[in-house]
VOBA-1610 file (N, C-alpha, C; in pm, whole numbers, padded with zeros to 5 digits, always signed):
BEGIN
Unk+00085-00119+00000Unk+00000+00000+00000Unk+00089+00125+00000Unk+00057+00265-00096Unk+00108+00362-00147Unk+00122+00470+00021Unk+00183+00538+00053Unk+00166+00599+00146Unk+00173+00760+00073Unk+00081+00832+00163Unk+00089+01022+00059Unk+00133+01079+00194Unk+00246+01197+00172Unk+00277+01232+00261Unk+00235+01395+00246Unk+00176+01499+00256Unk+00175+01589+00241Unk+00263+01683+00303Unk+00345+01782+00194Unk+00479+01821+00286Unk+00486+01968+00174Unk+00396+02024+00153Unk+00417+02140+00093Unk+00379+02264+00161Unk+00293+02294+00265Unk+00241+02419+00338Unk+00345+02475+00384Unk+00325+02604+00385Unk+00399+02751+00441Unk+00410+02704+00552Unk+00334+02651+00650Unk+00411+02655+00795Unk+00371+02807+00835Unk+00349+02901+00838Unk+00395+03018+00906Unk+00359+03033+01053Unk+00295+02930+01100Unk+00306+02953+01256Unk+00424+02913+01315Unk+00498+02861+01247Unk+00649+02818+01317Unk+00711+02877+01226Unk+00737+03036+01195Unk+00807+03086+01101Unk+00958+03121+01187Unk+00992+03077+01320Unk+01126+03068+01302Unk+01189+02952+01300Unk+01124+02856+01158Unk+01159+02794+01145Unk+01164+02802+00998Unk+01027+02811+00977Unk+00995+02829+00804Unk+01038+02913+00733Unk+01118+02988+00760Unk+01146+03085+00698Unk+01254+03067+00632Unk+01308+02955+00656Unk+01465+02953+00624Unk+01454+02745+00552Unk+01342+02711+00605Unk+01307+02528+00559Unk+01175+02530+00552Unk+01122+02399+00481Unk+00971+02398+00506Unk+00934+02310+00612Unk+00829+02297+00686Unk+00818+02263+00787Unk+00837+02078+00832Unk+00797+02025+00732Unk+00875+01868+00745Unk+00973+01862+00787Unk+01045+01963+00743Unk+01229+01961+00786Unk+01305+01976+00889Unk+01146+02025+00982Unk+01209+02088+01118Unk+01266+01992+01199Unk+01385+02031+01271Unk+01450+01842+01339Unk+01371+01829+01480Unk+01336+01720+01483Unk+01305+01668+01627Unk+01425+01564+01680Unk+01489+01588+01777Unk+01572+01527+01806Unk+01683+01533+01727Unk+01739+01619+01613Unk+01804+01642+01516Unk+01764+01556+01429Unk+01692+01509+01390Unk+01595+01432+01293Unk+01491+01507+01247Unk+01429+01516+01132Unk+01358+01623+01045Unk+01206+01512+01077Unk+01113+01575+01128Unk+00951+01487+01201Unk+00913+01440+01056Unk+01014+01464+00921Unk+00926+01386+00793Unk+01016+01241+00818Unk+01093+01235+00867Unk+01136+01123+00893Unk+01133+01030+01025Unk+01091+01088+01096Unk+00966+01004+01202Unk+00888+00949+01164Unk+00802+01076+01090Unk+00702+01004+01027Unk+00687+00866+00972Unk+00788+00850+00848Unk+00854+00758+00762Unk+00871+00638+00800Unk+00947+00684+00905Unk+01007+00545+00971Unk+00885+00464+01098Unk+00795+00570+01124Unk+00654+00450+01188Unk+00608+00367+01086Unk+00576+00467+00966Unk+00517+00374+00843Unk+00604+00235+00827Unk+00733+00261+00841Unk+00808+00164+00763Unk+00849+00026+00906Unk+00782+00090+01019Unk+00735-00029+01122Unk+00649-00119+01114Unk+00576-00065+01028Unk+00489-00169+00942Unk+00480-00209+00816Unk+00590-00241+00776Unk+00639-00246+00646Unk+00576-00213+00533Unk+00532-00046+00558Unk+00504-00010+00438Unk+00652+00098+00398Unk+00674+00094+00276Unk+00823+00129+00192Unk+00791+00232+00084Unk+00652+00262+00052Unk+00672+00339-00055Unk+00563+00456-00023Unk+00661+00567-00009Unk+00622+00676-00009Unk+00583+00789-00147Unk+00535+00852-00145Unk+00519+01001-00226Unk+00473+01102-00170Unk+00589+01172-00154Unk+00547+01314-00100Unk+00530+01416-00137Unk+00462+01508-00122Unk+00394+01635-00176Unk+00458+01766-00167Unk+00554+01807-00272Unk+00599+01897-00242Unk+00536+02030-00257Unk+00577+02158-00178Unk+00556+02282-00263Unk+00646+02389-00163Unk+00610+02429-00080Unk+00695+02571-00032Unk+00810+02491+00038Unk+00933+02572-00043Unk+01096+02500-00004Unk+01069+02376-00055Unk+00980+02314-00155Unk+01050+02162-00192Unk+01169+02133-00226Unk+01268+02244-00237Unk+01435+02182-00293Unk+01449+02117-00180Unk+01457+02172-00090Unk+01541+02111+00016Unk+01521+02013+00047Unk+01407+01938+00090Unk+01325+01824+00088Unk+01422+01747-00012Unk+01434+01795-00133Unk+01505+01713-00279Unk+01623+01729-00202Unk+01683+01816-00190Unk+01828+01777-00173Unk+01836+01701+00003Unk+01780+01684+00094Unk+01805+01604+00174Unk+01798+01461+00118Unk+01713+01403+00069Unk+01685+01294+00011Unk+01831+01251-00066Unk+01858+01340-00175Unk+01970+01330-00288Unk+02065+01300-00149Unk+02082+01328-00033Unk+02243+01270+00081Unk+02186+01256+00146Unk+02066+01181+00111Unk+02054+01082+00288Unk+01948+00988+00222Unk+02034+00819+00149Unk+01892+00747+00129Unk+01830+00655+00240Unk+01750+00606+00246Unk+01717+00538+00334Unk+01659+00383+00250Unk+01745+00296+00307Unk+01732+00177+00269Unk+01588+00066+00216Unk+01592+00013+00152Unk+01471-00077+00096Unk+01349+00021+00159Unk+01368+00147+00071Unk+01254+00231+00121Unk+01264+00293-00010Unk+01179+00313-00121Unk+01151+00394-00219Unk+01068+00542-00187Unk+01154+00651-00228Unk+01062+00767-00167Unk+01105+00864-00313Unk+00941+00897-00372Unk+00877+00959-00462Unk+00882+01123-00437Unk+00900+01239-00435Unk+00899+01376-00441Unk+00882+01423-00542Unk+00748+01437-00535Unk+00642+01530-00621Unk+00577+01666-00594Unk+00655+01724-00725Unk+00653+01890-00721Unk+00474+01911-00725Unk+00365+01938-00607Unk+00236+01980-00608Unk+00162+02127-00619Unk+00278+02208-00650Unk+00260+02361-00646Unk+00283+02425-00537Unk+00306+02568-00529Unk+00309+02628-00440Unk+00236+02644-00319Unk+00133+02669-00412Unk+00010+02717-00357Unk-00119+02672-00308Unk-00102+02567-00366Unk-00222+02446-00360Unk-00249+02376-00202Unk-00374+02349-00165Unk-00422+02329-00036Unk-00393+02176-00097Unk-00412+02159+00045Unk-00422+02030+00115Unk-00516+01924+00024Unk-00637+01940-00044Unk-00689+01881-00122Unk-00646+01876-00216Unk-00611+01978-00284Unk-00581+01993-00443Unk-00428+01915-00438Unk-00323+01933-00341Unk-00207+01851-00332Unk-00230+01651-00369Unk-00369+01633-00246Unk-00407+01503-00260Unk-00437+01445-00434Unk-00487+01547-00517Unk-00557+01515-00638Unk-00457+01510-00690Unk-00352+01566-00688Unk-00214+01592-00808Unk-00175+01439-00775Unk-00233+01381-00638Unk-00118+01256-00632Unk-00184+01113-00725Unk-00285+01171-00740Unk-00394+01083-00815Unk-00356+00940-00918Unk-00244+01035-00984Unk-00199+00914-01092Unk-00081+00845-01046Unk-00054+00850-00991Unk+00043+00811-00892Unk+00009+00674-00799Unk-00101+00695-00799Unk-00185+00599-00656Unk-00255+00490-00749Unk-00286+00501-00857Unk-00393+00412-00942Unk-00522+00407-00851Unk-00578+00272-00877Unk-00690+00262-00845Unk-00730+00171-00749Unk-00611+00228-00625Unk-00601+00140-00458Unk-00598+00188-00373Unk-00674+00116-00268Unk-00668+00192-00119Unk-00513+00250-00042Unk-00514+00354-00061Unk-00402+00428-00026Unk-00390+00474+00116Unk-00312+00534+00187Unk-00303+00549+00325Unk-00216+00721+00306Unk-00267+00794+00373Unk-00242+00975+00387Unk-00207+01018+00535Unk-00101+01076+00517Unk-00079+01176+00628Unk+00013+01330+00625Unk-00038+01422+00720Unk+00049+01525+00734Unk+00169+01503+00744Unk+00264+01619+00730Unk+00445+01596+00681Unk+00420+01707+00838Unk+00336+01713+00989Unk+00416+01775+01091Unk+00338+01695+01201Unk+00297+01592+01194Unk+00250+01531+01293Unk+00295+01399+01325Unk+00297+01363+01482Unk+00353+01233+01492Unk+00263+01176+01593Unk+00279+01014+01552Unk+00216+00918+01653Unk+00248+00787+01626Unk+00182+00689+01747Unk+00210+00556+01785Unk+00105+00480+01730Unk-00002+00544+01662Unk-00097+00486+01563Unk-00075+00347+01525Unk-00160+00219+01555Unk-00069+00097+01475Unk-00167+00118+01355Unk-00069+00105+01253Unk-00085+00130+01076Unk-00210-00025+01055Unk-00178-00094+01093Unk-00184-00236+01062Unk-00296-00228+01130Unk-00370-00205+01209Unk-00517-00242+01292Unk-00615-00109+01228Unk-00523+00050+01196Unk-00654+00143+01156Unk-00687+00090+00971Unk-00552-00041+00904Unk-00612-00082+00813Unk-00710-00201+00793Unk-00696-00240+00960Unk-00803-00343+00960Unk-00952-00285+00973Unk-00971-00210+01037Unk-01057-00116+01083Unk-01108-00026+00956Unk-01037+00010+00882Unk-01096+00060+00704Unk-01123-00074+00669Unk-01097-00172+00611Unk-01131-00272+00558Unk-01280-00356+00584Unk-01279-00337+00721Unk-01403-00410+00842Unk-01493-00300+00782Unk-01488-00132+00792Unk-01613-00047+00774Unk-01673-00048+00621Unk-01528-00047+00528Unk-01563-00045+00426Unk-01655+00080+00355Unk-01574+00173+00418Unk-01624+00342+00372Unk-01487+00380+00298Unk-01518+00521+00251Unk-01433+00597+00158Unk-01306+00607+00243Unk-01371+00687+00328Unk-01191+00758+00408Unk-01230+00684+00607Unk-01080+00672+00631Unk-01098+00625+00796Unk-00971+00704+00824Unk-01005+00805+00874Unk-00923+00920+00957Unk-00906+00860+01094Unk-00777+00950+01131Unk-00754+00842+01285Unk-00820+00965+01402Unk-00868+00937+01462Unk-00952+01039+01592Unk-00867+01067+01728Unk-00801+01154+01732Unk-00764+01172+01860Unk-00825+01275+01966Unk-00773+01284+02080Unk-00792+01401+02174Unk-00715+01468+02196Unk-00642+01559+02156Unk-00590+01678+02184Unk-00622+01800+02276Unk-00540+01942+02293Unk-00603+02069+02330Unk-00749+02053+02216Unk-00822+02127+02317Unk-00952+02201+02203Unk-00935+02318+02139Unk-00823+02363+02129Unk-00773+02456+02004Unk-00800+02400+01879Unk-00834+02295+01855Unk-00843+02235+01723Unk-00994+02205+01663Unk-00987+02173+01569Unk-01157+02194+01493Unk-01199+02018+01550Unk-01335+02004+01514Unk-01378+01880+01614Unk-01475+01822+01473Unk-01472+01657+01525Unk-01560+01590+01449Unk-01649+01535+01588Unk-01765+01477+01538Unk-01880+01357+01607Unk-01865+01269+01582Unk-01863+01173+01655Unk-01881+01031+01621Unk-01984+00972+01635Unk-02060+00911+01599Unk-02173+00782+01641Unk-02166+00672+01623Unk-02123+00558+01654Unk-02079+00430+01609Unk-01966+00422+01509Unk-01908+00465+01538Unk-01769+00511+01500Unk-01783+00534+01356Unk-01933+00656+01329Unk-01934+00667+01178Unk-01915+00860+01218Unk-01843+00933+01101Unk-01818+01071+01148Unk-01982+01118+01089Unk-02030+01195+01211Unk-02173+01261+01147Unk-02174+01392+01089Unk-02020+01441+01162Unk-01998+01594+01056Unk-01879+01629+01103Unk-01799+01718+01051Unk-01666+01745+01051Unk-01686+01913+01019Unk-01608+01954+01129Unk-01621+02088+01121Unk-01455+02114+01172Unk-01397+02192+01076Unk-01255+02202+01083Unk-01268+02363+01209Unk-01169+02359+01321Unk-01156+02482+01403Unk-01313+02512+01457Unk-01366+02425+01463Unk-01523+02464+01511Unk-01520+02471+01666Unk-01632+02579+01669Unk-01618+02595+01850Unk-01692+02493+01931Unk-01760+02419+01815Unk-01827+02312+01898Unk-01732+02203+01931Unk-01680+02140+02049Unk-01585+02064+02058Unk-01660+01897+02108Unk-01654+01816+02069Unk-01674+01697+02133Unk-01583+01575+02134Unk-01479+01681+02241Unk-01336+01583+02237Unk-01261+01519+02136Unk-01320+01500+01998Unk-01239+01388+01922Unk-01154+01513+01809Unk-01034+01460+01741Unk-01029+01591+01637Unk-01000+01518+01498Unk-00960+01565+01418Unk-00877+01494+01292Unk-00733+01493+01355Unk-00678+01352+01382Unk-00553+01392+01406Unk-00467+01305+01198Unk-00535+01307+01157Unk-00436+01281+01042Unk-00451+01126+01017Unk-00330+01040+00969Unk-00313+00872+00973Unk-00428+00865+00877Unk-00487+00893+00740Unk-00600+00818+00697Unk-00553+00702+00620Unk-00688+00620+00588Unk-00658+00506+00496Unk-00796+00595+00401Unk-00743+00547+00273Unk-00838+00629+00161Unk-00856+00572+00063Unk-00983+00548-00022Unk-01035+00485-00123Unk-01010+00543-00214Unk-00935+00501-00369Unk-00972+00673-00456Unk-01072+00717-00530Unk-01220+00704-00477Unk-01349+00724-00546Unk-01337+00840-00434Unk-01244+00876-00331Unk-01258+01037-00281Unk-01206+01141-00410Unk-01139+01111-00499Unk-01109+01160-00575Unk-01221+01291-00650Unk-01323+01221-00675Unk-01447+01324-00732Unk-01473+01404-00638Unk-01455+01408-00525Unk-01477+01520-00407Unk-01381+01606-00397Unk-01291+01621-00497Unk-01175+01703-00451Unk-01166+01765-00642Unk-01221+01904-00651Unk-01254+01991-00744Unk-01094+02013-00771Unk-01025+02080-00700Unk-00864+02171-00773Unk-00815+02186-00681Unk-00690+02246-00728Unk-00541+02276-00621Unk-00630+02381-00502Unk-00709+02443-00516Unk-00774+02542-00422Unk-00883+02455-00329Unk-00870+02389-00343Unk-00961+02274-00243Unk-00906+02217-00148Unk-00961+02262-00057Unk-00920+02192+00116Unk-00979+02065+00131Unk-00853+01965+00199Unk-00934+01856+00209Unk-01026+01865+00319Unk-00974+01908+00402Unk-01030+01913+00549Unk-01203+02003+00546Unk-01206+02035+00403Unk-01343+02132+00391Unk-01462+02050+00330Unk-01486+02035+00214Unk-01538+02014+00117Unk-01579+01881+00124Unk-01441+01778+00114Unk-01415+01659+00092Unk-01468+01596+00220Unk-01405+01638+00300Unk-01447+01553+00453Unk-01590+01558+00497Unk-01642+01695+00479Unk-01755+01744+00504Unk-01795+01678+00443Unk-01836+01638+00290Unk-01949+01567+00205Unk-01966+01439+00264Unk-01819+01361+00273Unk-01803+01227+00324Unk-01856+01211+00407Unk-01802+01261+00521Unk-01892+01274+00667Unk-02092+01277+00647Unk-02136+01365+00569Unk-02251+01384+00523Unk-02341+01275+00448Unk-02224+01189+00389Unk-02299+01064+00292Unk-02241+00914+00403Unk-02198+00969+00511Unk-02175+00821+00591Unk-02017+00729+00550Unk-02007+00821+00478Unk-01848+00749+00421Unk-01735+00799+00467Unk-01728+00859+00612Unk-01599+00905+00663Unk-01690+00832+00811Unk-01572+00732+00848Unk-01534+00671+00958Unk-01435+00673+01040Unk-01433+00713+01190Unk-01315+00756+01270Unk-01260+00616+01352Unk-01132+00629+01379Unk-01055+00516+01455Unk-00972+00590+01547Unk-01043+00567+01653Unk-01006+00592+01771Unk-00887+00573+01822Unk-00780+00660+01812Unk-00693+00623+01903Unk-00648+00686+02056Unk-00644+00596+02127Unk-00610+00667+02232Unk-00450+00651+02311Unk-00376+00656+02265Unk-00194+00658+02235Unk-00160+00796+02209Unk-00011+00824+02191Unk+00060+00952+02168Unk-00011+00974+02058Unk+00004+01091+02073Unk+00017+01218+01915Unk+00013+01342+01923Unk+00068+01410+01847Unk+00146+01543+01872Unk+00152+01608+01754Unk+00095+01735+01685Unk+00108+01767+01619Unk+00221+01883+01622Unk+00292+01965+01503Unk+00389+02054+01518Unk+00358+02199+01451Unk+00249+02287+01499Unk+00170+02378+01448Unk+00297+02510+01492Unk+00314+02485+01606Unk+00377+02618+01696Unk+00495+02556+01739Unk+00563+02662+01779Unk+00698+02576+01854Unk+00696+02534+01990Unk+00616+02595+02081Unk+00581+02501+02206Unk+00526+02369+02147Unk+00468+02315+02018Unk+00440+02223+02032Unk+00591+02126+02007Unk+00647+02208+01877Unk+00807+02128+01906Unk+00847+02093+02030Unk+00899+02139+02110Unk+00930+02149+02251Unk+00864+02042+02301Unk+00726+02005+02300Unk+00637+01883+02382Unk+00704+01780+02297Unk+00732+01802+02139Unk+00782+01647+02074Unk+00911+01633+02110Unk+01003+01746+02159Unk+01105+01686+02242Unk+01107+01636+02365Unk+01002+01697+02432Unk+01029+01601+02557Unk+00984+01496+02527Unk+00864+01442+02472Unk+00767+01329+02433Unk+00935+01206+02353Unk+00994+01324+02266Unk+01060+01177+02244Unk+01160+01112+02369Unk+01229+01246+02401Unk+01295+01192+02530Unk+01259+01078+02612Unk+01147+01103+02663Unk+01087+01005+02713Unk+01087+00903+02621Unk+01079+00838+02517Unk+01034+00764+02426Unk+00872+00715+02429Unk+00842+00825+02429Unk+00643+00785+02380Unk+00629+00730+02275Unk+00691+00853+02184Unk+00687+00810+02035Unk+00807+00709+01975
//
């Protein structure tokens, strides 16, 4: 199974960071969190990546070009500058053919097992199975009801503990839900899904940490210290 890594956004809430790398790149532990990332996936022997480039994708290219990483194939695909989060997913389109693929953010980390939220897509047998965490309520909130999402509201003030923390497994008949590079996935796409019963959440209740701000860096250093993650 194809893994999508999305690794093109400005970042500008951690602009003393972004300003100078794009935000995948930032080191945790002197390690760049796109390669955390990577290497959970590749705990479950999944090996083939494609990642989404756009603001600072050289660098991304040139880390890769001196640093390979073994019986691991990794794809870097130029997705535009500018292009949201959806429209990035659609560019990856031909890339993926016509198989259940697995998606995640290029600044978030977790202990997610890969291998049970694909048992758990397989068992529901819906479009998309986003992984559900609890976080601060700074973050936008979904509902659950029998672990089917009843609506997805990105930054909404209505909170009912669960959020998008990222980790999806994805069908590509999401594909028609995602119009152009100006299309949010987190808007449009999720929302409809959610709306037609075809976005299902998997609960996890384990680490995860996203890297929005730099106090949140700071928590993924202590978090690794400790070895959570």
């Amino acid at each position: 199974m194809k893994v999508v890594i999305l690794a093109g956004g400005y970042g500008t809430r951690i602009s003393e960071y972004t300003k100078t790398i794009p935000k995948p790149m930032i080191p945790i532990k002197k390690i760049p969190i796109l390669i955390h990332i990577i290497n959970h996936y590749r705990k479950y022997n999944f090996n083939e990546f494609y990642i989404a480039l756009g603001y600072k994708g050289q660098i991304i290219k040139n880390y890769f070009k001196k640093n390979k990483i073994k019986n691991c194939k990794i794809n870097l695909i130029n997705t535009g500058l500018n292009t949201m989060t959806g429209g990035r997913l659609k560019r990856m389109s031909k890339y993926l053919g016509n198989k259940t693929f697995l998606m995640t953010y290029g600044d978030g980390l977790s202990d997610v097992n890969i291998k049970k939220l694909i048992q758990f897509h397989r068992k529901k047998k819906k479009l998309i199975t986003l992984t559900a965490v609890r976080p601060p309520a700074r973050f936008g909130a979904i509902k659950i009801v029998n672990e089917k999402v009843k609506y997805f509201k990105e930054k909404s003030s209505i909170d009912e503990g669960w959020i998008n923390g990222g980790f999806f497994v994805i069908e590509p008949k999401v594909f028609k839900f995602i119009k152009g590079d100006n299309t949010y996935l987190e808007r449009d796409p999720l929302e409809k899904t959610a709306s037609l019963g075809e976005l299902v959440a998997y609960k996890h209740f384990g680490f995860w940490q996203c890297m929005d701000t730099l106090r949140d860096k700071e928590i993924l250093e202590k978090k690794i210290n400790k070895k959570v993650f």
